[in-house]
C-alpha positions in Angstrom: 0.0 0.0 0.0 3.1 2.5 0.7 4.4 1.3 -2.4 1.5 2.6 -4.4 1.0 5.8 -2.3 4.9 6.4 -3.0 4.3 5.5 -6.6 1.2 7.8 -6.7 2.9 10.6 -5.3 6.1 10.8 -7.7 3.5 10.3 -10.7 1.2 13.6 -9.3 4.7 15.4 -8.9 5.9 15.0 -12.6 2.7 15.6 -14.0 2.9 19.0 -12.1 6.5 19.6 -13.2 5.5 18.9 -16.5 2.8 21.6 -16.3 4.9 24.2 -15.4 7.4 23.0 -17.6 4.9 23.5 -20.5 3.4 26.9 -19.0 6.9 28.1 -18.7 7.8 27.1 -22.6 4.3 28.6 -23.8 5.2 32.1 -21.8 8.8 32.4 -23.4 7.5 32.0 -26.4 4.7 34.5 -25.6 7.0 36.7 -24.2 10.2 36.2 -27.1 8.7 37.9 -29.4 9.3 42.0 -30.5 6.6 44.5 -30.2 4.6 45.8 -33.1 6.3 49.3 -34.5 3.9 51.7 -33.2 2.9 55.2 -35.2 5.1 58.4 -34.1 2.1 60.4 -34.7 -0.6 58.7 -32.9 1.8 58.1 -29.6 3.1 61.9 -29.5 -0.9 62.5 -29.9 -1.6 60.8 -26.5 1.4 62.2 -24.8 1.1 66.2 -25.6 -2.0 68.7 -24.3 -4.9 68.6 -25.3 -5.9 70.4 -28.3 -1.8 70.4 -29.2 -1.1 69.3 -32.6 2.6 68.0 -32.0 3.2 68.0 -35.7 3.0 71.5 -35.4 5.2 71.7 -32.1 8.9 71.0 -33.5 10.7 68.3 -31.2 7.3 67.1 -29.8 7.4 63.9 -31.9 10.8 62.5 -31.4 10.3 63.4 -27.9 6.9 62.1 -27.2 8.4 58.8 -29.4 11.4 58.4 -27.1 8.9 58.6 -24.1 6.8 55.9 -26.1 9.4 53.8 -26.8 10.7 53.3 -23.5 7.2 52.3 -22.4 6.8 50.0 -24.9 10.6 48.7 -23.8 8.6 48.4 -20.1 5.0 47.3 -20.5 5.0 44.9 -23.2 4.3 41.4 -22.9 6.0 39.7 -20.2 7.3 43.5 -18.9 11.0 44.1 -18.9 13.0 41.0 -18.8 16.4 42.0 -18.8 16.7 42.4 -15.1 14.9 39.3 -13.8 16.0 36.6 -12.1 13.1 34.2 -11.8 12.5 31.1 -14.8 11.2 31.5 -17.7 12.4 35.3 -17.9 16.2 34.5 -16.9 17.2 31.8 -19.6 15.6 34.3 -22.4 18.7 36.3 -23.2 17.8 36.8 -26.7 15.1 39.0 -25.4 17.0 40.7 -22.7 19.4 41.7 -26.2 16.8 43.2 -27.7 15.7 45.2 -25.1 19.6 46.2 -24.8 19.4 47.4 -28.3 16.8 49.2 -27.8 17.9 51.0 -24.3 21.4 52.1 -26.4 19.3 53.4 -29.2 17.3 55.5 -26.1 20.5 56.8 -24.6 22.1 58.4 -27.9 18.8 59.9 -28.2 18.4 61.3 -25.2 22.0 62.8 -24.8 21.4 64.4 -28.0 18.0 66.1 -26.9 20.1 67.3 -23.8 23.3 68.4 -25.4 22.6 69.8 -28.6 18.4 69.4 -29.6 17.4 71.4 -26.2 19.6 74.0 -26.7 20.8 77.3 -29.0 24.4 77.3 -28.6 27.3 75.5 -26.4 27.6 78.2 -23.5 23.2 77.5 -23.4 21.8 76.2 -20.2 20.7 72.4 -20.7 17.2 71.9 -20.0 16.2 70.4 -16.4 14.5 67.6 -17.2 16.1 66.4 -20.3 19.2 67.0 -17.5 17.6 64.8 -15.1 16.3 62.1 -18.1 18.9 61.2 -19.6 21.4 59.9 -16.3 18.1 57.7 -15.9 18.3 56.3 -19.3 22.1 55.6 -18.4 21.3 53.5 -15.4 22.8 50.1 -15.5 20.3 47.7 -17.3 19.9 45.2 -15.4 19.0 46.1 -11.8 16.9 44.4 -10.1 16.4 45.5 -6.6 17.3 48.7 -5.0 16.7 50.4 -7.0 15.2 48.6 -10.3 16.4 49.4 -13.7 12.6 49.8 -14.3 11.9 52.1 -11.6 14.6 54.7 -13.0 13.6 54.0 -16.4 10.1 55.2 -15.3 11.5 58.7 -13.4 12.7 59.1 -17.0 10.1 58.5 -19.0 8.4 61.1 -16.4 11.3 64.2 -16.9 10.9 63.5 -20.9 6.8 64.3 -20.4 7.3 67.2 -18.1 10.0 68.4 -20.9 7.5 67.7 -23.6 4.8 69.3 -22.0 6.7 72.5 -21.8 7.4 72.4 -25.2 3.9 72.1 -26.4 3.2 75.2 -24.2 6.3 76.8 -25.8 8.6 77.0 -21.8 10.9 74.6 -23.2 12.8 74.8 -26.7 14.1 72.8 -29.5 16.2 73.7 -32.3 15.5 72.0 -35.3 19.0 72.7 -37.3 20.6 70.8 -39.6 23.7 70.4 -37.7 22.0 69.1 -34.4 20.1 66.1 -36.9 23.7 65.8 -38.2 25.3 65.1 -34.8 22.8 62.3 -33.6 22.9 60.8 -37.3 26.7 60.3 -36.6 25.6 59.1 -32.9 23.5 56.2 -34.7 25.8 55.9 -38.1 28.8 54.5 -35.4 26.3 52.1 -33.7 25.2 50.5 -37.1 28.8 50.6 -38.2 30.0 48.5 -35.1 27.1 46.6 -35.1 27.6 45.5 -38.5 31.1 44.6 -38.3 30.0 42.2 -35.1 27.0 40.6 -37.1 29.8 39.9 -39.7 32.2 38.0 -37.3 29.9 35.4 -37.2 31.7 33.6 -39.4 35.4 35.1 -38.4 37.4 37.7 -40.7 40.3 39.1 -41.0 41.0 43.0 -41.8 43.8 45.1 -41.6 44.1 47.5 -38.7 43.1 50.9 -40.0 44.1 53.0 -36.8 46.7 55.2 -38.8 45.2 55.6 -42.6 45.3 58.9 -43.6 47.7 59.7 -40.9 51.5 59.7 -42.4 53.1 60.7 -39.2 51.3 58.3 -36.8 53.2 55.5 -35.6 52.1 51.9 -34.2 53.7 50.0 -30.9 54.6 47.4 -33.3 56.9 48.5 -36.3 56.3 45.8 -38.4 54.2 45.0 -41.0 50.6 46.3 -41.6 48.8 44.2 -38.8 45.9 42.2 -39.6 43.1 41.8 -36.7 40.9 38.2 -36.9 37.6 38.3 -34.9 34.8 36.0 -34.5 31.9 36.3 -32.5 32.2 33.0 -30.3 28.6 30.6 -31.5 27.1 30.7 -28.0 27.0 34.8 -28.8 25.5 35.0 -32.0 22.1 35.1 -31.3 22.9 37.5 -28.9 24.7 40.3 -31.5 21.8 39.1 -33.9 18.8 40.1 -31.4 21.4 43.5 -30.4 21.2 44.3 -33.8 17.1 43.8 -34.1 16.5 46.0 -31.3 18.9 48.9 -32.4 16.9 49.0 -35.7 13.2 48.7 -34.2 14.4 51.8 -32.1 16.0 53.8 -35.0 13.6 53.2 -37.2 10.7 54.7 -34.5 13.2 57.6 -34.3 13.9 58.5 -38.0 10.4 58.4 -38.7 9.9 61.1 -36.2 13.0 63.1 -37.0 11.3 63.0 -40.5 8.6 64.7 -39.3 10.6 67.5 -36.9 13.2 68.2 -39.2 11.0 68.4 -42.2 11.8 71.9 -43.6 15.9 71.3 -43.1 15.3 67.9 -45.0 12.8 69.4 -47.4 15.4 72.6 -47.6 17.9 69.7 -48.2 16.1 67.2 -50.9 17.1 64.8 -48.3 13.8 62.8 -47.9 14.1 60.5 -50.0 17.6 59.3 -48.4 15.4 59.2 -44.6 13.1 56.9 -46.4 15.3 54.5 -47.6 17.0 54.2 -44.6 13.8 53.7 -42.8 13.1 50.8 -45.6 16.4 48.8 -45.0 16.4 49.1 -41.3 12.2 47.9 -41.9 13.7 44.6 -43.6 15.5 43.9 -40.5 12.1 43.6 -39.0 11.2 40.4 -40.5 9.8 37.4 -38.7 12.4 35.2 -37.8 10.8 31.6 -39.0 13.6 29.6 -37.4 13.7 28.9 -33.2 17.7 29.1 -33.5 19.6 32.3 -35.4 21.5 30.0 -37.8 24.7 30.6 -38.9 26.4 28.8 -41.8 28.9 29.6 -43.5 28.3 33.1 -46.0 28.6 30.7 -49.1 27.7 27.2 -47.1 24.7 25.0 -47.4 22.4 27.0 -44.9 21.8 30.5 -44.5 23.7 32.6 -42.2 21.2 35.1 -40.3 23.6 37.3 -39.1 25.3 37.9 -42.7 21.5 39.0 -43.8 20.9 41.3 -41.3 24.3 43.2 -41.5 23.5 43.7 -45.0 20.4 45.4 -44.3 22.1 48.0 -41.7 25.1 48.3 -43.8 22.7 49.9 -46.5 20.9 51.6 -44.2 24.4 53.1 -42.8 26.0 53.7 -46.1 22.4 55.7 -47.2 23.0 57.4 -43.1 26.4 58.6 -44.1 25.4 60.2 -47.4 22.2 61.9 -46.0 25.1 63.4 -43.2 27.3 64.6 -46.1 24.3 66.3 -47.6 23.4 67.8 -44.2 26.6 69.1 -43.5 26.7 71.1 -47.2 25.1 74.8 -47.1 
């Protein structure tokens, strides 16, 4: 009789194990996957004054979309994972690289509103909540306790609504010059650049160092030949560049589509929408459902596809169409 009650006790056991073994596969899943792109205009819509239309307001979109975007980042499904320490959320690092793409893309963003978006000149006060915003952005990502990363994230989202609030009721300003779209291009031009170079090592390469090109006079440590540099993002890392690299463009994209809409007279001025829009498209192509439940990674010319080769070809169009519309900025 102990036998069976022993017997019937282990078998109630694994069935439950089982159960939360499947509930805990069915909310990773759930929770894996990217959120939607969301409209610029309809979010900075919700976020300004009533009766404020924030296409009119220059700087409410991309600021209302930065707010957006970091609540998206903290309320979608399964919350913010980066930070947590309880199953399923802590084995899913791919999404905790996402939302690490994203947070970077949030940062450059909101140092650029601060130092050169907010204000006239250099010698300019900074504004006092973009001041107080953008330190919260640069909180470490992945606090849990004491306080939380999303806590601080939050008191930021809050300082970038009091900021946009007093630019819809014209107490807070925002210069809308070509050089200050310039300078955060070049802010997201070098995290596409690196980015691609790390989706290519997926498959190892070697390059020449190009520290002293263009620079007769400088001198390396090592006076020998023209040193070559091999790197190759180790295979348990992949996925994790790969999903990097998909939040950084979900991010950018949500950004350039409201810089498009700010800096509309300097781009019109310019003739440069049409080299926004393409960017927008390439980065849009990164966006793509990923059909397989591992980031593969052949070989670039083997018999299956390599996923991280793909999508640095996307943002190395995107970048090289970035580093034109820059050139065509910085012209008179």
């Amino acid at each position: 009789m102990a036998n069976i009650l022993f017997s019937g006790r282990w078998k109630a056991a694994a069935i439950i194990v089982l159960i939360l073994l499947l509930i805990g596969f069915g909310l990773s899943v759930y929770w894996n996957r990217s959120p939607d792109l969301f409209n610029v205009v309809k979010a900075a819509q919700q976020r300004v004054p009533d009766g404020v239309d924030p296409t009119k307001v220059p700087g409410s979109v991309m600021t209302a979309t930065l707010a957006q975007a970091v609540e998206v980042l903290l309320n979608k499904p399964g919350g913010y994972l980066s930070n947590d320490i309880t199953p399923p959320s802590i084995l899913m690092d791919d999404m905790a690289n996402w939302e690490f793409g994203v947070v970077m893309q949030v940062r450059d963003l909101a140092r650029s509103l601060r130092n050169d978006m907010s204000r006239s000149r250099s010698q300019s006060a900074e504004d006092k909540d973009l001041a107080i915003a953008e330190p919260q952005f640069s909180f470490p990502n992945d606090k849990w306790i004491f306080p939380d990363t999303e806590g601080e994230y939050k008191k930021g989202v809050k300082a970038v609504d009091r900021y946009l609030d007093r630019l819809a009721n014209g107490d807070a300003q925002f210069f809308a010059r070509a050089d200050n779209l310039k300078e955060w291009l070049a802010l997201v031009s070098r995290r596409l650049g690196s980015l691609s170079q790390r989706l290519s090592a997926s498959v190892g390469e070697h390059t020449f160092d190009e520290g002293t090109a263009g620079a007769p006079s400088s001198r390396h440590a090592d006076e020998g030949s023209q040193q070559q540099i091999y790197s190759k993002t180790p295979w348990l890392h992949v996925d994790d560049v790969f999903y990097e690299a998909r939040g950084s463009a979900w991010a950018i994209i949500e950004f350039l589509r409201a810089a498009r809409i700010d800096f509309r007279d300097i781009l019109q001025d310019k003739n440069a929408q049409v080299y926004l829009r393409q960017i927008v498209r390439e980065l849009e192509y990164s966006q793509r459902t990923v059909w397989s439940p591992v980031v593969l990674n052949g070989s670039g010319f083997g018999f299956t596809a390599n996923y991280s080769l793909i999508l640095a070809s996307y943002l190395a169009r995107a970048n090289a169409a970035l580093l034109e519309l820059q050139k065509l900025l910085a012209e008179g």
